[in-house]
Backbone as JSON, one array per atom type, in Angstrom:
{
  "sequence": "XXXXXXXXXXXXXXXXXXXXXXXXXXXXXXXXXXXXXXXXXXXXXXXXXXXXXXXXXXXXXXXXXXXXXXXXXXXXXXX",
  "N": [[0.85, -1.18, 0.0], [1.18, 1.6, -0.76], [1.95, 5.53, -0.04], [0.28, 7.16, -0.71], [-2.02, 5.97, -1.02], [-3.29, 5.68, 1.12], [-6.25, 5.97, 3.4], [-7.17, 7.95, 6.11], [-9.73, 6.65, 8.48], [-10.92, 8.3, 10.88], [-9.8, 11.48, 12.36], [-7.22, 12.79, 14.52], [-6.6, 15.73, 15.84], [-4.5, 17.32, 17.54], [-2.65, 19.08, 18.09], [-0.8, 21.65, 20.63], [-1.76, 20.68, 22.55], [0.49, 19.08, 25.27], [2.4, 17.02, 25.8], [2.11, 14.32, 28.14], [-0.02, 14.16, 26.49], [-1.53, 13.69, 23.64], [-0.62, 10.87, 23.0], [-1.82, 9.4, 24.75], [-4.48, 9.82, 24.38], [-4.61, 9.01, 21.81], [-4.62, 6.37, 21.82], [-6.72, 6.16, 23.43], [-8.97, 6.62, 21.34], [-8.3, 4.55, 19.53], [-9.17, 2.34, 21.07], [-11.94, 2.42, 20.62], [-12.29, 2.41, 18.28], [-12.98, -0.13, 14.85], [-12.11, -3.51, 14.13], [-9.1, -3.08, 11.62], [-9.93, -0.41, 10.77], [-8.69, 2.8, 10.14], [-6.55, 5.1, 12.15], [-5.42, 8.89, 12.17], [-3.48, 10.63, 13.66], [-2.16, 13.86, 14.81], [-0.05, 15.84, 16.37], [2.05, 18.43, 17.66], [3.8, 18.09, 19.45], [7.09, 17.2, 20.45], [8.15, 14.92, 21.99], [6.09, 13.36, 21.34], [6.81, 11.52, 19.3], [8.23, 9.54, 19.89], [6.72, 8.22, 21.99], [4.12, 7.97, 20.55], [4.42, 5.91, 18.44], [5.39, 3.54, 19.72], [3.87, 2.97, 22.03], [1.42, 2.36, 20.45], [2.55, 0.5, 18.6], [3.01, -1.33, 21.14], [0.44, -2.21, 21.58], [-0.58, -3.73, 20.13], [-1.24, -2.61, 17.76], [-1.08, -1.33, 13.99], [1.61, 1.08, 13.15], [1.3, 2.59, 10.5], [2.08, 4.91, 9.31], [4.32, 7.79, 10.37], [4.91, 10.81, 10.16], [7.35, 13.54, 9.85], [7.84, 15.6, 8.47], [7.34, 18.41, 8.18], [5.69, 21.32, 10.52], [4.33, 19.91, 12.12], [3.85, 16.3, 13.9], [2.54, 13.57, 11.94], [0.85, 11.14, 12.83], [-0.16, 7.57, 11.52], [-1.95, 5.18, 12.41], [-3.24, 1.66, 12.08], [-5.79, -0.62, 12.85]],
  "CA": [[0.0, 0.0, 0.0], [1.5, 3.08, -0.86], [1.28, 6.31, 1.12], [-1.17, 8.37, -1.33], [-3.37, 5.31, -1.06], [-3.9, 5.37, 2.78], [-7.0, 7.38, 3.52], [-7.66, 7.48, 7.16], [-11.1, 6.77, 8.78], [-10.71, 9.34, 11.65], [-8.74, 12.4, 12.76], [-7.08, 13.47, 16.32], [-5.82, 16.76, 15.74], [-3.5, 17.18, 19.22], [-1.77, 20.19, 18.61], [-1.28, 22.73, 21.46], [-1.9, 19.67, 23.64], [1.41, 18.77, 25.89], [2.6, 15.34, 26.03], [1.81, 12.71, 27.2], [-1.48, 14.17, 25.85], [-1.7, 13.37, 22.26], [-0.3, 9.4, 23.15], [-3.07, 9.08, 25.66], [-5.67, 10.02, 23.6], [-4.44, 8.45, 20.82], [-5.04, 4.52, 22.62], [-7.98, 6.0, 24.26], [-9.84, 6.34, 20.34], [-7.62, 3.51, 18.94], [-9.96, 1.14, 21.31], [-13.41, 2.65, 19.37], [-12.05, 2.02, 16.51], [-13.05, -1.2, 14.35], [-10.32, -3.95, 13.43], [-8.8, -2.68, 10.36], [-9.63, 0.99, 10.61], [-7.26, 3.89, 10.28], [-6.46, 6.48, 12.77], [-4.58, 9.7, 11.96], [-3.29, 11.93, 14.85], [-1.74, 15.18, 14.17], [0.73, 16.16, 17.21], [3.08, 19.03, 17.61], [4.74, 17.81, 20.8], [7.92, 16.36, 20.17], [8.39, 13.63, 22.94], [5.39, 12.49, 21.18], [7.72, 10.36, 18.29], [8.98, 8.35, 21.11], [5.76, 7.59, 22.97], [3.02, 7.3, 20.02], [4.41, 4.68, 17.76], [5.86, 2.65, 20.98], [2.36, 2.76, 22.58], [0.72, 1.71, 19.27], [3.16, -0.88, 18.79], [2.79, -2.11, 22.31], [-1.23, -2.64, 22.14], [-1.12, -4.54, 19.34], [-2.1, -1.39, 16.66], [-0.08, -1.22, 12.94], [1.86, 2.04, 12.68], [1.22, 2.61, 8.84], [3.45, 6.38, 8.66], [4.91, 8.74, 10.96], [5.7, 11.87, 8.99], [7.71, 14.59, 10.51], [8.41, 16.86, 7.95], [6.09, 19.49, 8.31], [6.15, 21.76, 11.97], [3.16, 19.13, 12.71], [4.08, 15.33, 13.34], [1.46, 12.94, 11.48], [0.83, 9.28, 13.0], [-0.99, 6.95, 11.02], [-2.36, 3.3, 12.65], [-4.18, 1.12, 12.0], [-6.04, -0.89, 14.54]],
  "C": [[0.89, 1.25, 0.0], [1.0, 4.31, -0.18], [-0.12, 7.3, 0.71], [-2.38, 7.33, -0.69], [-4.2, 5.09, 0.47], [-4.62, 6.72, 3.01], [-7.66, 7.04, 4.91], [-9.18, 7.34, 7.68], [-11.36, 7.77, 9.76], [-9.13, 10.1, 11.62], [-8.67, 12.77, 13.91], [-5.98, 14.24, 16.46], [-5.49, 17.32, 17.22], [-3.24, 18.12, 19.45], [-1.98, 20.95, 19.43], [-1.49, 21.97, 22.48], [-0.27, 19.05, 23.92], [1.65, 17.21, 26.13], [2.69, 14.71, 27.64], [0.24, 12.9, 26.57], [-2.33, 13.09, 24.58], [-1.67, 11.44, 22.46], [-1.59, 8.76, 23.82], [-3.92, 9.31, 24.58], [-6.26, 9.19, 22.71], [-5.29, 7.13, 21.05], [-6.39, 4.43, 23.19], [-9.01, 6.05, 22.86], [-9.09, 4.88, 20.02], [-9.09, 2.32, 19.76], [-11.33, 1.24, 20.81], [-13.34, 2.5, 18.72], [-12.31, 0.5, 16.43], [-11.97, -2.15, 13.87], [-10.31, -3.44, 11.84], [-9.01, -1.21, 9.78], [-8.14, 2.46, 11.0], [-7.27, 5.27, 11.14], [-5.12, 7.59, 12.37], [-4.39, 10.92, 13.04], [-2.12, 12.21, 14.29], [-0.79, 15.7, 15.67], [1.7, 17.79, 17.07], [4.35, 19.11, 19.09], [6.05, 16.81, 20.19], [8.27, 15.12, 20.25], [7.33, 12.59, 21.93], [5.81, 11.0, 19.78], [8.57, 9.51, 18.6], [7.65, 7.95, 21.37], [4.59, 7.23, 22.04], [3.19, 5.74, 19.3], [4.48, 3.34, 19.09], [4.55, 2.26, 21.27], [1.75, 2.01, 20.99], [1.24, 0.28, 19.29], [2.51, -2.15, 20.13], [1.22, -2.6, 22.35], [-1.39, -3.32, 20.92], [-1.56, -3.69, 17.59], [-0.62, -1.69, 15.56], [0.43, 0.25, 13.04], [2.37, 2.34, 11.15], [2.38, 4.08, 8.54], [3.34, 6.8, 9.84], [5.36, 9.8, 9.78], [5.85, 13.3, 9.75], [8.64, 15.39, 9.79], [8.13, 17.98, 8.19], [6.45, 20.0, 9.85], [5.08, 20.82, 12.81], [4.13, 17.8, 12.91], [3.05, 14.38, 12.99], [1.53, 11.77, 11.67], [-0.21, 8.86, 11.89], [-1.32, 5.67, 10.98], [-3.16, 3.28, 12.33], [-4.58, -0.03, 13.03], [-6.19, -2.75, 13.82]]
}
């Protein structure tokens, strides 16, 4: 799957929120979510490119992209 082709099913725009915010949050939709749906959280906390994928990882979730080009950083699991 290529990255154009990943179109997420929700969004959890974080920014302005302090870490461990965004990570928390993240796990706390990740469990509403359906198997096989896509979550996309939007961060501008740094720490948080240590603690989201890790956490994802750890519960079992796919981390499909991380993208930290941009002054945003963009997760993208899937559950």
């Amino acid at each position: 799957m290529k990255k154009d082709e990943i179109v997420p099913d929700y969004r959890l725009d974080m920014q302005g929120e302090p870490c461990p915010y965004p990570a928390v949050n993240a796990l706390e939709t990740m469990k509403d979510l359906k198997k096989g749906e896509i979550l996309e959280v939007i961060s501008d906390c740094p720490q948080s490119i240590n603690n989201i994928p890790a956490d994802a990882k750890n519960h079992g979730y796919e981390v499909l992209e991380v993208d930290s080009s941009g002054p945003t950083i963009k997760y993208v699991i899937r559950k």
